[in-house]
C-alpha angles and dihedrals in degrees: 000000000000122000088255089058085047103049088043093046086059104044086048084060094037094065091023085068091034088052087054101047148328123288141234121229121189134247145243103338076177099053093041091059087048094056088052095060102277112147119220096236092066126093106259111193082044081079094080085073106034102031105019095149090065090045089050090047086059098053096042086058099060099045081049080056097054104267116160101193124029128194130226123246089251103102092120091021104112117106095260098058094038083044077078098053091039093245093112089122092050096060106106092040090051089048087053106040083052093051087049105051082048096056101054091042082059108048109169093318102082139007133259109233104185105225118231115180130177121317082241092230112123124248140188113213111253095033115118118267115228100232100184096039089053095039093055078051102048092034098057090050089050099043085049093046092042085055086053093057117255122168096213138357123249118199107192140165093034104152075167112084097183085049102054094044083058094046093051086045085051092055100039090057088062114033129021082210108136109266122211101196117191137180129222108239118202086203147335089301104036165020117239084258093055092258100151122217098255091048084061105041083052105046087046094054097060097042123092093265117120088199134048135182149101140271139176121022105075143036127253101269088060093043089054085056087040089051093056101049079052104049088054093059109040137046089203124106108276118221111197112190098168117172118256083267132290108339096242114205125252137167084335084304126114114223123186100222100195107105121217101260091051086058099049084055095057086046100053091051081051101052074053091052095056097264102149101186115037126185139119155247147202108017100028141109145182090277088061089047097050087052087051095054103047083051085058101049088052097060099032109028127213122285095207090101095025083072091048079051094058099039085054093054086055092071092076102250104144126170124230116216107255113233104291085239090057091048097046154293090271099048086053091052088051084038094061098034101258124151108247135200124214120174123197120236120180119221114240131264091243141035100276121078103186106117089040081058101045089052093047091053086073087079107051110108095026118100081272099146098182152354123239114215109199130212118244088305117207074019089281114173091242133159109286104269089223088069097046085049094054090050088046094047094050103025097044097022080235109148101223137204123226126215114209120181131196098231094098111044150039133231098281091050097049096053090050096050094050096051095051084052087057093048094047089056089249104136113143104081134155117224116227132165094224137243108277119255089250091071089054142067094263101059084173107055112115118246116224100195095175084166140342129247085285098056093042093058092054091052088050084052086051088051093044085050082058100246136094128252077269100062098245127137105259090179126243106024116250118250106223124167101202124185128180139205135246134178114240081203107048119160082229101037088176095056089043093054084043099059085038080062094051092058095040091058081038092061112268106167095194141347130226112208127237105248114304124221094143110076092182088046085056094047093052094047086044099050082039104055098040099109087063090074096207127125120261132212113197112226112238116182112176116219120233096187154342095270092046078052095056092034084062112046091043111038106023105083112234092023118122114166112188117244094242092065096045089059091050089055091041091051083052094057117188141323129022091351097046087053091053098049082049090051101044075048096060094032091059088042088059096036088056089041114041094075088057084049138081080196159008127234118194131196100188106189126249083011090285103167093180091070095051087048091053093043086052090047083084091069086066 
């Protein structure tokens, strides 16, 4: 295979893996050295010669910790910076012995990304940059790291935009390995020379690197703020590498002071934001990495069965829709085109669900069509919604709809749950990933994550196909009727309509919205997603006060709730009036929306089914 294949083979798996989730970089190779004994005043990336065991050590504990992608020990390691330390004429050796070590730390399980840093020479903005000076420099450090073996460049800690395009042109002369290029900001404005967040973004955009981003320099609060401002400005995948925070001095040592588990929480709201690769650097360590990754995988589950999911679709095995009446009473109502009314009722904490019936029997009468049943919602340790469905189905004569989400168990699990269901004559159920263990009151629990919602959904067409994930007869075919859900306003709204696209082939028979407050934001997602030809049940989710308002568009994960709206609801204050400005909120939302509907879905809080009556009062 020539070196052209090569290079094209890896960047093909590179944004191939990129395409299916978001990736884990690794943390301080620096810091980590430090923590083993290394003294600052020794040459770093010269330990890939002299100590290349320990090198090696460090590599070898952050792919153990889930990184994806590991960097070499090279940040400092072009002729100009080791021409301090008298090594110049090591520099090549030093660039391939670091590839090297990399590369047998990370086996097949991550990536080997080779570091470039600054050239180390000093710079005001606006003087001329010596391209062909700092391209024979930066050259000589990519064509040694791509001998050694690296998958991808990664240019990182650049406060100096005309040196980092030159640096991306210099190793682009020599390699067609992918390149993530990423400046240093002093804060949420600007880099140390003046370079503001959206000259760089820019300038970025247009260069020949497959990945931007940022790294060093602040902590993760101040990333979060950074990540936004990019995402506005570029289409490409976005890396975001921030510190553990501000070093703090102590005793004339720096010490990083974010945990781990700080950290996970900013990442996660950056893999929300649109970040598609997520790591760290000065000030972290495998342990914040670990934490990281099992935030990722949270919010974006592994793929590993998801592929067995697809092979398996590929036999043939396709399930036809049983008759509507068979399904339920529901299926028939979307079926036929009528406009259908659900209304969303949360199992209790505990083992008795009398007050959550005598609030649903409210309903019972209205033109109240069914009763969704969530799943441990927030990840909240709640009676099995099975069991409250059951009561609802046989008690109010309600026929209900089960969530079921996929945070809990695996693919054994799953299927037997499903077909007690079944047995049980549950079908209509709504597919969701589930919200990750970290939003709960159990931040520990272990999250299983087989598959995602869209996965789920494939396993619920093999059943309806009457057969098992296996492959194996499982006698008369079930007769789900499974719906999804989708976010009108959604950050990426692209990615959102595209895995709309994937339930949808997967089977997906029709889609409830996250809360609407945006009617613009519905009529887009509704003109946008025609093509797909399912029924759609707007999300309507009425405000009690200013503070339920903020709770919700910064802790719930897929909530946005418009400005606009929050003032409204800040203006209301709290109490009765505020009540009633959440409710004349929710009421004008469903009035715009119903006629682009074939539905309303209503989450009225604390179960509280007077509200979703009076919101539905509007329909007339």
């Amino acid at each position: 295979m020539s070196n052209s294949d090569v290079r094209q083979k890896r960047l093909g798996r590179l944004l191939d893996r990129l395409a299916a989730r978001v990736l884990i970089c690794d943390g301080a190779v620096g810091t980590m050295l430090y923590n083993k004994g290394v003294y600052i005043n020794q040459n770093f990336e010269a330990l890939n010669l002299s100590k290349p065991s320990l090198v090696q050590e460090v590599h070898a504990e952050y792919v153990k910790a889930g990184a994806d992608i590991i960097e070499t020990n090279t940040f400092g390691a072009n002729r100009l910076k080791l021409e301090a330390a008298g090594l110049a004429d090591k520099a090549a050796d030093i660039n391939r012995a670091g590839a090297r070590l990399a590369r047998e730390a990370a086996g097949d399980c991550a990536f080997v990304a080779g570091s470039i840093g600054p050239s180390g020479e000093s710079r005001w903005r606006g003087t001329p940059v010596d391209r062909k000076h700092l391209g024979a420099v930066f050259g000589e450090q990519a064509a040694a790291l791509a001998e050694g073996g690296v998958d991808l460049f990664i240019l990182e800690t650049f406060a100096d935009l005309a040196e980092l395009l030159a640096a991306i042109e210099a190793v682009r002369a020599v390699s067609g390995l992918p390149i993530i290029a990423q400046a240093r900001f002093a804060d949420a404005e600007r880099t140390d020379l003046g370079y503001t967040v959206e000259e760089v973004t820019k300038a970025l955009d247009r260069a020949p690197a497959e990945v931007v981003g940022f790294n060093c320099g602040i902590g993760p609060a101040t990333a979060l703020e950074v990540l936004e401002r990019m995402r506005a400005l570029t289409t490409k995948p976005i890396c975001v590498q921030p510190n553990a925070g501000l070093p703090q001095e102590f005793d004339n040592r720096s010490i990083y002071l974010s945990t781990p588990e700080y950290m996970a929480v900013y990442a996660g709201r950056m893999i929300q934001k649109g970040a598609a690769i997520v790591g760290g650097c000065c000030g972290t360590t495998p342990a914040h990495i670990r934490q990281i990754r099992a935030q990722a995988k949270a919010l974006q589950p592994a793929s590993t069965i998801q592929a067995a999911l697809l092979d398996e679709m590929k036999t043939g095995e396709v399930a036809r829709p049983a008759p509507a009446e068979t399904q339920s009473r529901f299926a028939a109502k979307l079926r036929a085109g009528t406009f259908v009314v659900s209304v969303e009722m949360d199992p209790p904490i505990g083992s008795d669900p009398t007050k959550t019936l005598a609030s649903a029997k409210a309903l019972v009468g209205t033109r109240v069509d069914a009763i969704n049943i969530a799943d441990g919602p927030r990840a909240m340790a709640r009676m099995s919604p099975l069991a409250l469905a059951l009561r609802v189905r046989d008690e109010l004569g309600i026929e209900p709809i089960v969530h079921y989400c996929c945070r809990d168990r695996n693919i054994l699990a799953i299927q037997a749950d499903l077909l007690g269901a079944h047995s049980l004559g549950i079908h209509n159920m709504l597919a969701i990933t589930g919200d990750p263990p970290r939003l709960g009151n159990y931040p520990e629990a272990a999250a299983v994550f087989d598959v995602d919602s869209i996965g789920l959904v494939r396993i619920v067409r093999k059943l309806n196909a009457g057969m098992d994930l296996a492959g194996s007869p499982i006698g008369p075919p079930t007769k789900f009727f499974v719906g999804v859900g989708a976010n009108p306003g959604a950050i990426d709204l692209d990615r959102e309509i595209f895995r709309l696209e994937q339930k949808v082939a997967a089977g997906a028979e029709y889609v409830l919205t996250q809360p609407v407050y945006d009617v613009r934001l519905f009529e887009q997602f509704i003109r946008r997603t025609a093509h797909l030809r399912v029924p759609v049940l707007v999300g309507i989710l009425p405000l009690v006060s200013s503070r339920n308002a903020e709770f919700l568009h910064k802790e719930i994960p897929g909530m946005q709730i418009p400005d606009p709206i929050r003032e409204r609801m800040r203006k209301a204050g709290s109490g009765p009036d505020a009540r009633k400005e959440g409710l004349a909120i929710a009421r004008e939302a469903l009035r715009e929306c119903a006629p682009m509907a074939q539905g309303v879905y209503i989450m009225p809080p604390f179960n509280r089914a007077d509200l979703a009556l009076e919101v539905l009062d509007v329909l007339g």
